[in-house]
C-alpha positions as CSV (number, residue, x, y, z in Angstrom):
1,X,0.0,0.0,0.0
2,X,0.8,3.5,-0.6
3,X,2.1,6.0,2.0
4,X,-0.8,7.7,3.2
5,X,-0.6,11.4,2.7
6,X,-0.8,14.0,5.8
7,X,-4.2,15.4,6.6
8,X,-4.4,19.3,4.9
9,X,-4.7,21.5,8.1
10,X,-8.0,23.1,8.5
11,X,-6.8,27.0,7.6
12,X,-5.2,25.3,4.4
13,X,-8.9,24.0,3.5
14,X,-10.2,27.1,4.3
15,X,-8.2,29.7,2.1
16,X,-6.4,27.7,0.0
17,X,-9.1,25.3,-1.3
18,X,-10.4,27.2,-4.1
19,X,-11.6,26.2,-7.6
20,X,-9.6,26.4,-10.7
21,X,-12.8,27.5,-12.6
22,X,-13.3,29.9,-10.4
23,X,-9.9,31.3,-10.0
24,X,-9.8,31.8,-13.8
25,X,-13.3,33.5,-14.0
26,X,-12.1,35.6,-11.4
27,X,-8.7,36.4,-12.9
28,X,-10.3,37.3,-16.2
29,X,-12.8,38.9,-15.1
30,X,-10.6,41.5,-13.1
31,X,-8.3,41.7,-15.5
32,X,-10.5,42.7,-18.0
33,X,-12.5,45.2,-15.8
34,X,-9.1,47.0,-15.4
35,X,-8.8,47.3,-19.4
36,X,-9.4,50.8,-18.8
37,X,-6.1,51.8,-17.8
38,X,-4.0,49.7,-19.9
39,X,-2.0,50.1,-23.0
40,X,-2.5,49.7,-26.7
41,X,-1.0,46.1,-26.7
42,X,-4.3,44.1,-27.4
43,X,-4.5,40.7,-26.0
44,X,-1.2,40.6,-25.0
45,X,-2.2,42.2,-21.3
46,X,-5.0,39.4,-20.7
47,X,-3.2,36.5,-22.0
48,X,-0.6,37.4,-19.4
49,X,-2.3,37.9,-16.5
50,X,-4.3,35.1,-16.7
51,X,-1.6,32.8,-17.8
52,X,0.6,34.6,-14.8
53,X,-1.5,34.7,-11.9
54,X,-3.6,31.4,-12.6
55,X,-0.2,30.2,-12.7
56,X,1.3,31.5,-9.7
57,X,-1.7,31.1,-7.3
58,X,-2.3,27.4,-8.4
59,X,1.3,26.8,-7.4
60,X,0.8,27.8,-4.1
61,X,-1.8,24.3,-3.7
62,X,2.0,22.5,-4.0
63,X,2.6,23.7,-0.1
64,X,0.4,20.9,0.8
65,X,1.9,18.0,-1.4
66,X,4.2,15.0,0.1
67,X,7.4,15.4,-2.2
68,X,9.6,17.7,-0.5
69,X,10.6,19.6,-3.9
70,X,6.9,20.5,-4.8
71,X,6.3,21.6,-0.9
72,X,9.0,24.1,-2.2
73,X,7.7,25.1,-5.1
74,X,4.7,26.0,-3.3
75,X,6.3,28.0,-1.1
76,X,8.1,29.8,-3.8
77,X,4.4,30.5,-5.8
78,X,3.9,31.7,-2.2
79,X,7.0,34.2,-2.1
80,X,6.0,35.4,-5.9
81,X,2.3,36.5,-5.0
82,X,3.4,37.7,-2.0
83,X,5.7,40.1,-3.6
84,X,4.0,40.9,-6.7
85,X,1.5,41.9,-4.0
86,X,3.4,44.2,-2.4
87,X,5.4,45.7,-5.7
88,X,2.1,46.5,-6.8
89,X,1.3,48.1,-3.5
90,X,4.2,50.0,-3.8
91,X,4.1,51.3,-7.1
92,X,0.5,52.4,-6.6
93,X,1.9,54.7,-3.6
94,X,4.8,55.8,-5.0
95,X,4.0,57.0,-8.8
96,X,1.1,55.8,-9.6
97,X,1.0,53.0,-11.6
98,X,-2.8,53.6,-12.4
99,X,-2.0,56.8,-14.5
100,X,0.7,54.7,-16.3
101,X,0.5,52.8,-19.8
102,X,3.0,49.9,-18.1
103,X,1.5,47.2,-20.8
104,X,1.6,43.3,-19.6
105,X,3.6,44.1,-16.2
106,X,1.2,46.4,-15.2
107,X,-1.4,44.2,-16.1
108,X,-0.1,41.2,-14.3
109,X,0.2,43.4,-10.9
110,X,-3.1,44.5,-11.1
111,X,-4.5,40.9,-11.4
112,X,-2.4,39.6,-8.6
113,X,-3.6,42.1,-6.5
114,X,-6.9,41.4,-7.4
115,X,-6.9,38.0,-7.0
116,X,-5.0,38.0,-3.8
117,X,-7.2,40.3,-2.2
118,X,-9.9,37.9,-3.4
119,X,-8.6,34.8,-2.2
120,X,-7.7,37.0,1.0
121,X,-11.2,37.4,2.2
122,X,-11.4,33.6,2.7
123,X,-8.9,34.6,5.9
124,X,-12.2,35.3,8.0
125,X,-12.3,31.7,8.7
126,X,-9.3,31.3,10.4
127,X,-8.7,30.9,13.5
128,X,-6.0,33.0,14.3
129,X,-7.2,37.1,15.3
130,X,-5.0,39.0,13.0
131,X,-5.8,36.6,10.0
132,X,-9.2,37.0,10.8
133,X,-8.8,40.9,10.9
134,X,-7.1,41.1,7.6
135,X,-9.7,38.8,5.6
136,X,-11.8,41.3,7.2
137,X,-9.5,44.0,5.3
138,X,-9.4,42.0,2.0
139,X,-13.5,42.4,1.8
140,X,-13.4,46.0,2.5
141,X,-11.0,46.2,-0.6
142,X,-12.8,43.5,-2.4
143,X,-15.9,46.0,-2.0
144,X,-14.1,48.8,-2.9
145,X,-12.4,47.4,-6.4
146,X,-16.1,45.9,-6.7
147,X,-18.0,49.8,-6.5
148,X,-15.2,51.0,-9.2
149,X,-15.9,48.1,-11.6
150,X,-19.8,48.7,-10.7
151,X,-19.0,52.4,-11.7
152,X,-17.0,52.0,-14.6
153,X,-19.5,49.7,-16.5
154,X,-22.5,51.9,-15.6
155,X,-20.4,55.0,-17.0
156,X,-18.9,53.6,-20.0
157,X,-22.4,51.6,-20.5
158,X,-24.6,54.8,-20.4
159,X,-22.1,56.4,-22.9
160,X,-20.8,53.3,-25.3
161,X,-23.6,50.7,-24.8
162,X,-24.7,51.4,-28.5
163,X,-21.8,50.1,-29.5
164,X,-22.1,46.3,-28.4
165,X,-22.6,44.0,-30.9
166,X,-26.6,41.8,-29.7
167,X,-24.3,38.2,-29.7
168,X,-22.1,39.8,-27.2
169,X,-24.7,41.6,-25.1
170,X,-26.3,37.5,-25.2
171,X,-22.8,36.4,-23.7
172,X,-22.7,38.6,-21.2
173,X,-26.4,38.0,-20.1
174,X,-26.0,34.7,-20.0
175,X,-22.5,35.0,-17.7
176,X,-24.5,36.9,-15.6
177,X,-27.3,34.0,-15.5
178,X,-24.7,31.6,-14.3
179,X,-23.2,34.3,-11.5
180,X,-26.8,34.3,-10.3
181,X,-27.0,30.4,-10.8
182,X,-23.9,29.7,-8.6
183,X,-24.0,32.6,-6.1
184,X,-24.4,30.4,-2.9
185,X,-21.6,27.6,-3.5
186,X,-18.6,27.2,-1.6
187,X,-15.6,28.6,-2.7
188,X,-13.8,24.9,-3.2
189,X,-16.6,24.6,-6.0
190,X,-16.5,26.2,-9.7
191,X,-19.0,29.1,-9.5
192,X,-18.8,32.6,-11.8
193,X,-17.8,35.7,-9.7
194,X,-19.6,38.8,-10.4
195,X,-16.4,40.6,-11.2
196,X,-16.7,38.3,-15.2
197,X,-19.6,39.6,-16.6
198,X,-18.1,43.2,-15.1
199,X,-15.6,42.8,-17.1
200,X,-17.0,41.7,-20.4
201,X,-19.0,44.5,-20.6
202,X,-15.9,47.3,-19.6
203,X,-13.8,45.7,-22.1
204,X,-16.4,45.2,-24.7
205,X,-17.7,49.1,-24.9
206,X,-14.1,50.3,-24.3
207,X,-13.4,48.1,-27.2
208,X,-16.3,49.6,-29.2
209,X,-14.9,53.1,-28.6
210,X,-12.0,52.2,-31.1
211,X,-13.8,50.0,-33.1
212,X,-16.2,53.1,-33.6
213,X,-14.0,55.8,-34.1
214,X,-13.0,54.4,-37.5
215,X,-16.9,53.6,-38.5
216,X,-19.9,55.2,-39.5
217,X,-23.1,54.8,-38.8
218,X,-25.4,55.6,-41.9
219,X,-28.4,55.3,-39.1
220,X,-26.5,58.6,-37.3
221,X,-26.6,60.7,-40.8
222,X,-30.2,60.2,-41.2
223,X,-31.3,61.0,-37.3
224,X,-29.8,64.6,-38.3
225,X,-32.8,66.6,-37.5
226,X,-33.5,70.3,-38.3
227,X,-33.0,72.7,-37.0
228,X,-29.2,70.9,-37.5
229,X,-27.5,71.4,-40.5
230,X,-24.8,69.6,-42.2
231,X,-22.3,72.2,-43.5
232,X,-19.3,70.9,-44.0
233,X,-19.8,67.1,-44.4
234,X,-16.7,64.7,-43.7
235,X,-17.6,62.4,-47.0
236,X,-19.4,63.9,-49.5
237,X,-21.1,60.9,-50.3
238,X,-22.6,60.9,-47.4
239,X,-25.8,61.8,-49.0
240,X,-26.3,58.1,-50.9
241,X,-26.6,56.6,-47.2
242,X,-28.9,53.6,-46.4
243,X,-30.3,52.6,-43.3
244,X,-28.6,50.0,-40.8
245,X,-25.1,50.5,-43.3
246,X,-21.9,50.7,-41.6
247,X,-18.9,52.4,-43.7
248,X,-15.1,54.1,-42.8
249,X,-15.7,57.0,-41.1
250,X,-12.4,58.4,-42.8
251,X,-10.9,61.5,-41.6
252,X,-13.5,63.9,-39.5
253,X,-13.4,67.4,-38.0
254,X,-11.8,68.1,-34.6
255,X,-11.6,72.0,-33.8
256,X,-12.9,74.6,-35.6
257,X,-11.2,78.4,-36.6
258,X,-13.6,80.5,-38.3
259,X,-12.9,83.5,-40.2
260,X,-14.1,87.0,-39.3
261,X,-16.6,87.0,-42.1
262,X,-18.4,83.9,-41.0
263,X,-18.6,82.9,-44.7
264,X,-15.7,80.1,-44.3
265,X,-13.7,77.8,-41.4
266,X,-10.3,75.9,-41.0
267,X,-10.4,72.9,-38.9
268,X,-8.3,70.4,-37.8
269,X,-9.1,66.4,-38.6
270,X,-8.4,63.2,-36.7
271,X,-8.8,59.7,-38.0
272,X,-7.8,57.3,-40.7
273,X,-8.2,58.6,-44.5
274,X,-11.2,56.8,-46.5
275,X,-11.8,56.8,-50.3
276,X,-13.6,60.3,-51.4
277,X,-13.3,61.8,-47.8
278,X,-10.8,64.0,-46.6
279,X,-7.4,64.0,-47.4
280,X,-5.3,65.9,-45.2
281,X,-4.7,67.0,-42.3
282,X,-5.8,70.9,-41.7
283,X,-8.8,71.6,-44.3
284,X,-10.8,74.6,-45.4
285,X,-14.2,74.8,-46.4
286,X,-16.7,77.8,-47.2
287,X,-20.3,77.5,-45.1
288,X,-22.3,79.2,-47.9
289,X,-23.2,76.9,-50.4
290,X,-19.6,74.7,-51.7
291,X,-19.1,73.0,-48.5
292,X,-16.0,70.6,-49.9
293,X,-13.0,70.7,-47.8
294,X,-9.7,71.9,-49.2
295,X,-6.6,70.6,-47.3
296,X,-3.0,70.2,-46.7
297,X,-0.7,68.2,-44.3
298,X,-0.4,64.3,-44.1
299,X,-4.0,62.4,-43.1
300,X,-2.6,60.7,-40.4
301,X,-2.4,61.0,-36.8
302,X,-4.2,63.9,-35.6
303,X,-4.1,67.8,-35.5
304,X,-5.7,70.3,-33.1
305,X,-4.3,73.7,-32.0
306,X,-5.5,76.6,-34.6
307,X,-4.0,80.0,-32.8
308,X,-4.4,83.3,-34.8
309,X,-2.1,85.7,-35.7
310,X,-4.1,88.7,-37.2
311,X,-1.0,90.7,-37.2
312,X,0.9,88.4,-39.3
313,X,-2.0,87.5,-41.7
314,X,-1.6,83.9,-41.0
315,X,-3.0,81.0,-38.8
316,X,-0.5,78.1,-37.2
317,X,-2.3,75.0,-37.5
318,X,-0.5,72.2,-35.1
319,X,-0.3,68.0,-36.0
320,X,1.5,65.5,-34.0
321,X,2.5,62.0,-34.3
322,X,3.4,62.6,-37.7
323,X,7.4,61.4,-38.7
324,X,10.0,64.4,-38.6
325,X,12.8,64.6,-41.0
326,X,15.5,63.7,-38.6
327,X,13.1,60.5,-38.9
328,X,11.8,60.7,-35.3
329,X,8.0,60.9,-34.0
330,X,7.3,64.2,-33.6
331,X,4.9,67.2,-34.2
332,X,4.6,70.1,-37.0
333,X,3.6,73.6,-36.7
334,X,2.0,75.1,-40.2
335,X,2.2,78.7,-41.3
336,X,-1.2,79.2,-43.1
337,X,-2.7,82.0,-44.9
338,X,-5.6,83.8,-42.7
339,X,-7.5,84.6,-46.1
340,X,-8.8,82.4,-48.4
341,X,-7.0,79.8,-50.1
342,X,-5.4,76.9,-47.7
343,X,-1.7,76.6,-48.3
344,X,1.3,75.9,-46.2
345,X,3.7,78.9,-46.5
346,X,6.2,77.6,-43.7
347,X,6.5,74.5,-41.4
348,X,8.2,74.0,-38.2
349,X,9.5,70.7,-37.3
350,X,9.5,69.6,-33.3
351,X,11.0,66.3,-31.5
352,X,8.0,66.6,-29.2
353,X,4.3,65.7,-29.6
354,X,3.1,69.4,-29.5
355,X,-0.4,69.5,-30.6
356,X,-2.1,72.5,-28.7
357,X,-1.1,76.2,-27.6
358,X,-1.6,80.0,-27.3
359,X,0.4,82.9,-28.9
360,X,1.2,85.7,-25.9
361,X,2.6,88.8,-28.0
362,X,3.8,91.0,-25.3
363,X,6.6,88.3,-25.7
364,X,6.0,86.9,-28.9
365,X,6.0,83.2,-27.5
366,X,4.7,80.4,-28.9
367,X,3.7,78.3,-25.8
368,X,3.1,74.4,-27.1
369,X,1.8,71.5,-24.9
370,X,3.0,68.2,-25.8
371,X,1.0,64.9,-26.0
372,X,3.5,63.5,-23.7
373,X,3.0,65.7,-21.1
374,X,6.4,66.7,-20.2
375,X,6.6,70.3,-20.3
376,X,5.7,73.4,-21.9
377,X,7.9,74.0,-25.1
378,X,8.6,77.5,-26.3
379,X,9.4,79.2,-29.8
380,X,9.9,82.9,-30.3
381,X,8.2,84.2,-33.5
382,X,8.5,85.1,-36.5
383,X,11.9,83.0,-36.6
384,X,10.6,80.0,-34.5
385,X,13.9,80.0,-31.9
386,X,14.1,77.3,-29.1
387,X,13.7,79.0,-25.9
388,X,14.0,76.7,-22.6
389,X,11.3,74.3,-22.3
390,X,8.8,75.3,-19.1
391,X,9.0,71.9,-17.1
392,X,5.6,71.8,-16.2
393,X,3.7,68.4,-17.4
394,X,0.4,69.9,-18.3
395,X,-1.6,68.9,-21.7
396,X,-5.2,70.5,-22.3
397,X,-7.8,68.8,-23.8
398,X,-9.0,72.8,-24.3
399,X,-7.6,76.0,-24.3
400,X,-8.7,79.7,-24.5
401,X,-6.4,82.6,-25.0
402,X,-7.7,86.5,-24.6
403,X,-4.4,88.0,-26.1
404,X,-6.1,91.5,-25.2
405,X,-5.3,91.0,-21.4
406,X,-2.7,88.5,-21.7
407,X,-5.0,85.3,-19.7
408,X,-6.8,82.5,-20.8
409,X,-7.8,78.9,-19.3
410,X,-6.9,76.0,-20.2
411,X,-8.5,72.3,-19.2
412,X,-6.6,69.2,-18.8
413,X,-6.2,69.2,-15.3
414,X,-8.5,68.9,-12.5
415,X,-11.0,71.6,-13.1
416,X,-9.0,73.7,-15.2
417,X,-5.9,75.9,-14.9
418,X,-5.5,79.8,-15.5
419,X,-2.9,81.0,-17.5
420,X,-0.4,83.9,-18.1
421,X,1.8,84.0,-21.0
422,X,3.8,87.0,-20.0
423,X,5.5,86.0,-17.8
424,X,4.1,82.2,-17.8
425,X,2.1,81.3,-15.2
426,X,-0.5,78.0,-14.3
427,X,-2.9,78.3,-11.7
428,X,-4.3,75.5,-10.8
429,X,-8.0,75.6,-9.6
430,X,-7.9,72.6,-8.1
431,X,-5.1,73.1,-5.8
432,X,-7.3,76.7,-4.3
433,X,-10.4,74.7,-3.7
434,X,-11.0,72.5,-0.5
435,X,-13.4,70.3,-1.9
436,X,-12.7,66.9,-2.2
437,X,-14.7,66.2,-5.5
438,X,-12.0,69.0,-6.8
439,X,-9.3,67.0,-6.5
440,X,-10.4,63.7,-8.3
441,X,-12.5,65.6,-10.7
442,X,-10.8,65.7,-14.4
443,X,-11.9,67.7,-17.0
444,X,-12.4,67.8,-21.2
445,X,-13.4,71.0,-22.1
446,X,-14.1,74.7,-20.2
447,X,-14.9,77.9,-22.0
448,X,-14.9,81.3,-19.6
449,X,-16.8,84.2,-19.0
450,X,-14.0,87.1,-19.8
451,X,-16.4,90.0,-18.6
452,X,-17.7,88.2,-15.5
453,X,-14.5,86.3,-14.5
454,X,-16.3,83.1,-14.9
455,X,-15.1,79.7,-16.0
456,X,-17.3,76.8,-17.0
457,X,-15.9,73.1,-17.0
458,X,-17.0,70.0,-18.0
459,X,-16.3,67.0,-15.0
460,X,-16.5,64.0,-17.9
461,X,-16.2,61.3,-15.2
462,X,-18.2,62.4,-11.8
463,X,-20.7,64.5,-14.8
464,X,-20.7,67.7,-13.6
465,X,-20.4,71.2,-15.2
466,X,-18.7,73.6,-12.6
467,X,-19.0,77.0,-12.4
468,X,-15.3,78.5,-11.3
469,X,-14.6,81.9,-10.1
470,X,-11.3,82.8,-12.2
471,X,-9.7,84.9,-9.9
472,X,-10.4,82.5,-6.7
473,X,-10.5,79.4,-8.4
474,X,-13.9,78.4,-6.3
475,X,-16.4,76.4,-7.6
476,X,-19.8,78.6,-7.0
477,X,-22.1,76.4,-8.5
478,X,-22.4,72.7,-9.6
479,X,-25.1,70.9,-12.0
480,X,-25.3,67.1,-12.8
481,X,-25.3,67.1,-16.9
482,X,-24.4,63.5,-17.1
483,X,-20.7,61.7,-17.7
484,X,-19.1,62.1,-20.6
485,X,-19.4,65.8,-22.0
486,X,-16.2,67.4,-23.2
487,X,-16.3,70.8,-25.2
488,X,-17.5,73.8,-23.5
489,X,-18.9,77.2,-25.0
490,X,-20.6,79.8,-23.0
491,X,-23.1,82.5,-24.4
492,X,-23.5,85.4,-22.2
493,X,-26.3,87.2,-24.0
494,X,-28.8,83.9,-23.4
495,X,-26.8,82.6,-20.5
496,X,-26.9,79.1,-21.6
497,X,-23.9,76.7,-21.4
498,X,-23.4,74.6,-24.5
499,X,-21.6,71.2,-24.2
500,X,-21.1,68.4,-26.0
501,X,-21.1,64.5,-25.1
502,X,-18.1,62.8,-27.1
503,X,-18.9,59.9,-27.4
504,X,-23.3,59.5,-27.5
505,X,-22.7,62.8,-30.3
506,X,-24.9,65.5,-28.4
507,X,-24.6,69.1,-27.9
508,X,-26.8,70.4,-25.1
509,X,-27.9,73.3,-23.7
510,X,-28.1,74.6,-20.2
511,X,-29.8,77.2,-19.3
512,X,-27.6,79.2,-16.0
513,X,-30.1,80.9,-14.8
514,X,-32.8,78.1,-13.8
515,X,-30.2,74.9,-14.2
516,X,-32.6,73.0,-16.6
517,X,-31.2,71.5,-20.0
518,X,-33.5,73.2,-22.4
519,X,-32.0,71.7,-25.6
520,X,-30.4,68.8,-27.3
521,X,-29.5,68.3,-30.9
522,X,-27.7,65.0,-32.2
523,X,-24.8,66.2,-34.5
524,X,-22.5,62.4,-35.3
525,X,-20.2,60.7,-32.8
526,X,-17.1,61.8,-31.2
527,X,-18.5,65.6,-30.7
528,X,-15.2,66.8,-30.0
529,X,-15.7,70.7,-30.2
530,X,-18.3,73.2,-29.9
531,X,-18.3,77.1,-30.3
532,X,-20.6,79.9,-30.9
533,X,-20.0,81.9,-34.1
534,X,-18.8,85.4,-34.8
535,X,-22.3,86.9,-35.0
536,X,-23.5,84.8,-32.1
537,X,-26.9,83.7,-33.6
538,X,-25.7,80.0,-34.4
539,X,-23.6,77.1,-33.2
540,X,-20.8,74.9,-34.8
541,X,-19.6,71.7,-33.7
542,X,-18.4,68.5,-35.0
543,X,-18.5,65.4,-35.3
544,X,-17.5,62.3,-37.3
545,X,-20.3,63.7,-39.9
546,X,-18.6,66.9,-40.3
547,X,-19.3,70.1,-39.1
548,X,-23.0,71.0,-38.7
549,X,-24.4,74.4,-37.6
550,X,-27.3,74.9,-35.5
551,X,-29.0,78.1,-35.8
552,X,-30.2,79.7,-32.0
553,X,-32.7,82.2,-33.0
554,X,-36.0,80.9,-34.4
């Protein structure tokens, strides 16, 4: 007869004694529910934690075997999780590995975390006090990871549900079926955490997001409804749309510059080129009556700061992620003619990712802000001289300059940030205000009040709009307009506040005075910018249709 193995002690059945099935479900199911703050690797990140941590945490079962060596390989599964535990720990305090892109490592931390803080809670069982108390610790932070997953899918849901496909919304359903099926067995038997069919639907809408932003929806075209109008169109073929097609989106509108007559705009694009649509990267198009785009600069990447220069007759229009001639990824600056007739007269090569800025010229200094976030880069027109970079790692999503007083306001960063361009200076309104919901609130777009010293910001993810004091940086008045809106323009002679939501394709109107949204007009997904026109009786914003106008007065 065999040797008879030694009985497993009874803390070892209690913690340790868990399901493969149901490690894995819970493994992928927290790893993908994290999706939301990882890299652009693909599947790489999933196939790594779950191959990692399943991996490591079945090893540890070894500690109870007979043969001295896998006894030691369990203790050394043990010693991994352990530490990958506590690196995580420590990278989360120390710089903050949840605003990081740290691809498959990052990923593998945060699912051995989660799954160790899982497996944790089964340490209310044991016998011992302190093990007791920190099972007791694991479910407060199982409960905690569980509200952000719970928030995340109802946020990204509400915004990006229309983009789930019906079989996946089925295989989601029915995961959730089977959580509700196995819900009261023992954890040493295969049941389907609630954290899975979490984490389906984060990554599946998150996944839509991309998967979108290169489609169009013929269905969005034909829900255009007056008083909207499609002015500048991004395909001009638009018009042979069918119901229920699907098509590239091609290259679409991202910010707008329109010229003192009204009669014509310059706007930046974004997105992949498509047969017929447009073909570069700055375009110009009239708005009375020959609405097809002109434009220069590579279609690729994506291009976004339009600053004036009256003076100079010309307009710098701003790219990045395009290749520089030294062969590096970097960004452009194009000299462009303020009148009619899109050309590039000069261009302006830079190793960093600038994309946005302001022109201050009591200085005349070019102030660019980089998609990498690692300073404010300077140029001193009209020769376009280096001057020291300002190491301040600030990016706005966007950014309003009054070169009459020499301020402006800029969002990117908490709530926003007032700036100076001579001398520089970022004021962060966040960092004057005591409020807690200040300092995890993060904002899209703000527009500002330059008579009353008023800013208005969008709060994308807690969906607020916040009225800011400019001078004070306090927050005198908050409304609930939803998650997700971005672009900000204010109209002082109504009082209304118009915003956009990015991703559902709305612009919306508030009214200040008795906080009730009193409009909503769809105008295409990915409503990235919003602004009143010269004359103030209409709207433009864009979209992956193009640019529509929506006239305010009757």
């Amino acid at each position: 007869m065999g040797q008879e193995l030694p009985p497993t002690p009874p803390f070892q059945k209690r913690v340790l004694r868990v399901h493969l099935v149901s490690l894995c479900a819970f493994t992928i199911g927290s790893s993908l529910a994290m999706s939301f703050r990882w890299s652009n690797s693909g599947l790489l990140e999933p196939v790594v934690v779950v191959a990692v941590c399943t991996a490591v945490w079945a090893g540890t079962w070894l500690i109870t075997a007979s043969a001295p060596m896998l006894r030691w390989l369990g203790r050394v599964c043990w010693t991994a999780l352990l530490t990958g535990w506590m690196v995580w720990l420590y990278l989360a305090l120390t710089s903050g590995i949840f605003l990081s892109t740290r691809g498959p490592i990052g990923a593998t931390l945060v699912g051995t975390l989660c799954i160790g803080v899982w497996m944790g809670t089964g340490l209310t069982a044991a016998a011992s006090t302190w093990r007791c108390w920190a099972g007791r610790v694991c479910w407060v932070v199982l409960l905690a990871c569980y509200g952000l997953w719970v928030y995340l899918a109802v946020t990204f849901g509400v915004l990006l549900g229309w983009t789930v496909p019906n079989w996946l919304l089925a295989s989601i359903a029915l995961t959730a079926v089977a959580v509700v099926a196995t819900l009261r067995r023992p954890r040493d038997r295969p049941y389907i955490p609630l954290v899975l069919p979490l984490g389906m639907w984060i990554a599946a809408v998150l996944s839509g997001w991309l998967r979108e932003e290169n489609l169009l929806r013929c269905d969005d075209f034909l829900a255009l409804r007056a008083p909207v109008q499609l002015v500048v169109p991004s395909n001009p073929r638009l018009g042979s749309c069918q119901p229920g097609e699907v098509r590239p989106s091609g290259r679409f509108p991202r910010t707008i510059w329109e010229a003192p007559d009204g009669k014509r705009v310059i706007f930046s694009t974004q997105g992949a080129a498509a047969p017929g649509g447009i073909d570069g990267s700055v375009c110009e198009a009239r708005l009375d009556g020959n609405p097809l785009p002109h434009c220069v600069g590579p279609p690729i990447s994506k291009s976004q700061g339009l600053i004036d220069l009256p003076e100079q007759g010309r307009l710098l229009a701003m790219q990045w992620g395009v290749q520089t001639p030294a062969g590096t990824p970097g960004g452009v600056v194009f000299e462009l003619p303020r009148s009619e007739g899109i050309a590039i007269l000069a261009q302006h090569w830079f190793d960093e990712l600038v994309g946005d800025g302001f022109y201050e010229p009591r200085n005349s200094t070019l102030y660019m802000f980089s998609d990498r976030i690692n300073g404010i880069h300077r140029a001193v027109l009209p020769t376009f001289e280096s001057a020291p970079t300002i190491p301040i790692e600030f990016a706005p999503g966007e950014l309003h300059y009054d070169r009459t007083t020499g301020e402006g306001v800029a969002c990117g960063h908490g709530i926003g940030v007032a700036i100076r361009g001579a001398p520089f200076t970022a004021r962060y309104f966040s960092h004057e205000s005591r409020s807690p919901i200040d300092k995890i609130s993060m904002t899209w777009g703000c527009d500002w009040d330059e008579t009353a010293r008023k800013v208005y910001s969008t709060i994308p993810n807690l969906g607020l709009l916040d009225r800011i004091d400019y001078d004070t940086g306090y927050v005198e008045h908050r409304w609930f307009v939803g998650p997700g809106m971005r672009s900000v323009a204010y109209d002082r002679a109504r009082r209304r506040v118009y915003f956009t939501n990015f991703l559902r394709g709305d612009v919306i109107a508030l009214d200040e005075a008795s906080g009730r949204i009193v409009s909503r007009w769809f105008v295409g997904r990915f409503s990235r910018w919003v602004q009143l026109t010269h004359d103030g009786r209409a709207l433009l914003a864009t979209g992956n249709l193009g640019i529509v106008r929506i006239p305010l007065d009757g």
